[in-house]
C-alpha positions in Angstrom: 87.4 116.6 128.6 86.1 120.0 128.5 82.8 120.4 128.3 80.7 123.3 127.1 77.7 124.2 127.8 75.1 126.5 125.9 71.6 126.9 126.7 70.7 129.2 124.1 72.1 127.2 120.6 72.4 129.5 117.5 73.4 129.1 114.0 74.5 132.3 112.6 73.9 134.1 109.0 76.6 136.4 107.6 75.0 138.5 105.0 78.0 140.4 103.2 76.6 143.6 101.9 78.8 146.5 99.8 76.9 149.5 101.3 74.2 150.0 104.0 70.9 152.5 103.3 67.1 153.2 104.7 64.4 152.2 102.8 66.5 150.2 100.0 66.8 146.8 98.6 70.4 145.4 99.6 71.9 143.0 97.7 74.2 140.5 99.6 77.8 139.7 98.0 77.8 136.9 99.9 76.0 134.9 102.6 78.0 132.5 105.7 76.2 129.4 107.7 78.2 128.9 111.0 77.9 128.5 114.3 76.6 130.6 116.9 76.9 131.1 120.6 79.3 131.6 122.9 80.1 128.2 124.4 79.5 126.1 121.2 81.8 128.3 119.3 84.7 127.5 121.9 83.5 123.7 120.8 83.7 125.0 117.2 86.8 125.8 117.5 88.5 123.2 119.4 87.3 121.0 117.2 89.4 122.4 114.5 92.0 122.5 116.7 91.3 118.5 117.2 91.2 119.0 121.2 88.5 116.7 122.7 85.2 118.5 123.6 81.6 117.7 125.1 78.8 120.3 124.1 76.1 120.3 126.4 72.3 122.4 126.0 69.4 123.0 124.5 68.7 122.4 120.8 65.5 122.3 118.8 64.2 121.9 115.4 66.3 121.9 112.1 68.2 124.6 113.1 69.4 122.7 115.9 70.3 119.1 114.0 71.8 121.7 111.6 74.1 122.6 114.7 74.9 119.3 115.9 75.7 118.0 112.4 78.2 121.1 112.0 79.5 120.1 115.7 79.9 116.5 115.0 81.7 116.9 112.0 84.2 118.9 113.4 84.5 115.8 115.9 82.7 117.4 118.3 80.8 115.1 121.0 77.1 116.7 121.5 74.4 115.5 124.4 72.3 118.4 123.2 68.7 118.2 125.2 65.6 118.4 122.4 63.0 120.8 123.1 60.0 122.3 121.2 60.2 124.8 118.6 63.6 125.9 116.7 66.7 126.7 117.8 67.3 130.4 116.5 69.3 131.8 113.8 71.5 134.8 114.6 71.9 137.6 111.4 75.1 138.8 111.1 75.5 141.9 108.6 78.4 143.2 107.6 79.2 146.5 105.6 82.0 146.1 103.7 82.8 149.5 101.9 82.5 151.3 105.3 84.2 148.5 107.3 81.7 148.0 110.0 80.0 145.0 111.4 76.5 144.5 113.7 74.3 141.3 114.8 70.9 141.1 115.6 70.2 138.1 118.1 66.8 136.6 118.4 64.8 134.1 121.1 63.2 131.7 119.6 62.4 128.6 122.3 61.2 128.0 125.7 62.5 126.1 128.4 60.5 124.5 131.2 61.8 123.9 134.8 61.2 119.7 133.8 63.7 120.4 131.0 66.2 122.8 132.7 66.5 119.6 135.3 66.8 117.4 132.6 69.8 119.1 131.6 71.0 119.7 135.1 71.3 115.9 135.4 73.2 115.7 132.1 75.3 118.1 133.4 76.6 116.6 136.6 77.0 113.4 134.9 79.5 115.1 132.1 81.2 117.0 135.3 82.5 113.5 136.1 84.6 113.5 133.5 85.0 116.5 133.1 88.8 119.1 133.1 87.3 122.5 132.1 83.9 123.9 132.0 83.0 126.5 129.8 79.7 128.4 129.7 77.9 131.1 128.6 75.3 133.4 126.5 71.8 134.4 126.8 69.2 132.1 127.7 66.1 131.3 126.5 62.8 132.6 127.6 61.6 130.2 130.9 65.1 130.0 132.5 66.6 132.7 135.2 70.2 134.2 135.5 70.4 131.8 138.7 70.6 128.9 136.0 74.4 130.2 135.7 75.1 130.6 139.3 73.7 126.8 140.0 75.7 125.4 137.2 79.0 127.0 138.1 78.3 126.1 141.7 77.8 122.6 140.7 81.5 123.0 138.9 83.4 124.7 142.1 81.9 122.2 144.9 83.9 119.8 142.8 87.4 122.0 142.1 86.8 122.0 138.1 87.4 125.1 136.5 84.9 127.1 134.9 85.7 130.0 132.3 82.3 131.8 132.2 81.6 134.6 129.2 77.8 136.3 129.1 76.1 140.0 129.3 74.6 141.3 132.3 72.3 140.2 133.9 73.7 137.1 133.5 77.2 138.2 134.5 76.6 139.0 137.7 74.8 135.8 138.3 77.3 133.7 137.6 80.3 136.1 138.9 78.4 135.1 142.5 79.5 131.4 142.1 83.1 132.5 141.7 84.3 130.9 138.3 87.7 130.8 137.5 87.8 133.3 134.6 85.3 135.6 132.8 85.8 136.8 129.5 84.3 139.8 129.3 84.4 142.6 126.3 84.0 146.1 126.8 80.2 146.2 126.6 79.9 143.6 129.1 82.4 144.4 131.7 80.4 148.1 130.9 77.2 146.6 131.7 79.3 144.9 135.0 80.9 148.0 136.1 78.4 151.0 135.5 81.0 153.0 134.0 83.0 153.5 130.6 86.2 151.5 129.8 88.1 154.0 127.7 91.4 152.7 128.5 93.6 149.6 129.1 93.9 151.3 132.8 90.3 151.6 132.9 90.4 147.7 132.5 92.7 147.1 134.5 91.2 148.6 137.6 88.0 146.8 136.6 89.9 144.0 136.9 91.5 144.5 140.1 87.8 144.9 141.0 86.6 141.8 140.1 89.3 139.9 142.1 89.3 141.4 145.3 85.3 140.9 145.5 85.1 137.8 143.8 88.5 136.0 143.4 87.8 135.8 139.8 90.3 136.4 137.0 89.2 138.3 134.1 90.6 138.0 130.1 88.8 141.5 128.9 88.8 141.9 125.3 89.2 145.1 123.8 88.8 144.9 120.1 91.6 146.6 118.2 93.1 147.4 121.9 93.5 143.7 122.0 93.5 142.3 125.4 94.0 142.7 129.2 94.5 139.7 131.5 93.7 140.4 135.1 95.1 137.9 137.4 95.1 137.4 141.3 99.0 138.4 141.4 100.4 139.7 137.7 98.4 141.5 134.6 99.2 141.1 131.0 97.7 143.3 127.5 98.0 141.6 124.6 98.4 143.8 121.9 96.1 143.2 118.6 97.9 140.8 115.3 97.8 142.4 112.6 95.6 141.1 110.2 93.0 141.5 107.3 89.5 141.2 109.3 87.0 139.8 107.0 84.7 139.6 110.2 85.4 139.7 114.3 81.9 137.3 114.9 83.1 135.0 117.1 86.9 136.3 117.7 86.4 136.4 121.5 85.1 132.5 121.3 88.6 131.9 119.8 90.0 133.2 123.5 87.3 130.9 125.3 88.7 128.3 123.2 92.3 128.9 123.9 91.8 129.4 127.9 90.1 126.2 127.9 92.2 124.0 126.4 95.4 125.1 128.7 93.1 125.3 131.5 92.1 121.7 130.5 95.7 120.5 130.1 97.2 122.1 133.3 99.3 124.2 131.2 100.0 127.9 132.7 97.3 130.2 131.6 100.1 132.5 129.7 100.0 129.7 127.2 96.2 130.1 126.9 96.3 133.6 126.1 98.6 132.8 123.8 96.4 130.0 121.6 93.3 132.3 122.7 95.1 135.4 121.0 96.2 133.3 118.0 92.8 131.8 117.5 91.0 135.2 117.5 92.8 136.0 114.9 92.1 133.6 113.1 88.8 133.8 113.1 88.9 137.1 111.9 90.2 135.6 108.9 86.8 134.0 108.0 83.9 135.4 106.9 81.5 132.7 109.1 80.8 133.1 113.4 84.1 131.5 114.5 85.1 129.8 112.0 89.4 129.3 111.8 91.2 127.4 109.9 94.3 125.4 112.4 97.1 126.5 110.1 96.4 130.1 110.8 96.1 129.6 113.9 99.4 127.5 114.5 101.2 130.4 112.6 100.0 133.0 114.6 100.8 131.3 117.7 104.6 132.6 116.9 103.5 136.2 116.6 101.8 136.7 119.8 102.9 139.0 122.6 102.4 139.2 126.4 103.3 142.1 127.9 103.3 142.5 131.6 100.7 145.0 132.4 101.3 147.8 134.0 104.6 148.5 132.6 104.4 151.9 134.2 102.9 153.5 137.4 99.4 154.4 137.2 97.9 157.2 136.9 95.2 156.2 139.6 
């Protein structure tokens, strides 16, 4: 079973809008409910995908039952831990004449140390059962990055893999308990580095980094430079599908999602890249936070390509 685990739950709203302006009344073509955060999208996702899933966290509220009802349609299994207040809603806007996309995340609970044992103890009875771990995201206020280097820990001690995606200062938190993969974007593996990631050989390096201090392998994802997969002895890039985006919200979540379920299965991690890839793409398909549809995803499947990475000497 993989088991996901999100501490800061989030339904997202995609507000399609033709043009963007200061001081102006903007009229939305079209509005999207869908799920939000990084771990329950992977959960999202391989529910559509019907691969069995636990998610795991905080929820609170409306918002929150809103989320689990979504989740357990999907036939996702949820143990979410109920807390005061509302689980927050993410705005998604996207700008459709000039073909650009931004989110504004909010904090909207939280979390006491009772509860953040609470969950602790939900967690290490779901790690029982448990193939594949996948966490991630902000947190809320009350809880520390060490919340992600406990819960990986907890993971490792036990030889289950964890595929961990967040922003710093979380990153570097959990990188110190040594998860199995990250699943970094630019930004983040920015914020991890101190330094600009121009270039797939940029990422690369990065990469190389990351193993040699923390024997972690990294799947960076690069946006229209697709991806790079850093491993402890080979490298892939995976160059970008070709598609229509309607809106990349949630396209990395469709790699966490397709790492985990090979990861889960035992199945060489080339054949994760591969669903992760295919999923991503999917995703942009939709107009909702990782949202896919598993048709497009099985037909992409047949179109993705790993190249080993470098295919040249570098320049470093």
């Amino acid at each position: 079973m993989i088991v996901t685990v999100t501490a800061n739950t989030t339904l997202d709203l995609t507000l399609f809008v033709p043009t963007f302006g200061k001081n102006q009344t903007l009229r939305a073509t079209r509005t999207v409910q869908s799920m939000g955060g990084k771990p329950t999208d992977a959960s999202w996702i391989l529910g559509e995908m019907r691969i069995p899933r636990l998610a795991l966290g905080f929820a609170a509220g409306a918002t929150g039952k809103k989320v689990e009802a979504m989740l357990q349609a999907r036939g996702v299994t949820t143990d979410f831990l109920w807390v005061d207040g509302e689980t927050r809603t993410n705005v998604v806007l996207v700008v459709e004449e000039e073909r650009w996309q931004t989110t504004i995340t909010t904090t909207t609970i939280t979390i006491t140390r009772e509860q953040i044992d609470a969950l602790r103890r939900r967690y290490v009875s779901a790690l029982d059962g448990a193939t594949c771990i996948v966490l991630g995201g902000t947190l809320p206020r009350g809880m520390e990055p060490s919340f992600y280097t406990d819960f990986i820990s907890l993971a490792r001690e036990r030889n289950i893999p964890v595929i961990f995606d967040a922003a710093e200062p979380n990153l570097s938190a959990g990188l110190a308990a040594r998860p199995s993969y990250i699943k970094p974007n630019r930004d983040e593996l920015e914020g991890l580095t101190g330094r600009r990631i121009d270039t797939l050989d940029d990422a690369y390096h990065a990469g190389r980094e990351i193993i040699e201090r923390y024997g972690t392998s990294s799947v960076i994802t690069l946006g229209e430079d697709g991806a790079l997969a850093v491993l402890p002895d080979r490298a892939y890039s995976l160059p970008p599908l070709k598609v229509n985006v309607v809106s990349t919200s949630g396209a990395g979540d469709g790699m966490l999602a397709g790492l985990a379920a090979a990861v889960s299965r035992g199945q060489p991690i080339e054949d994760g890249l591969r669903l992760g890839a295919a999923a991503a793409a999917a995703v942009c398909l939709m107009p909702g936070t990782a949202d896919c549809r598993r048709e497009d995803v099985e037909r992409f499947l047949s179109e993705v390509r790993i190249v080993p990475y470098p295919d040249r000497p570098s320049h470093r």
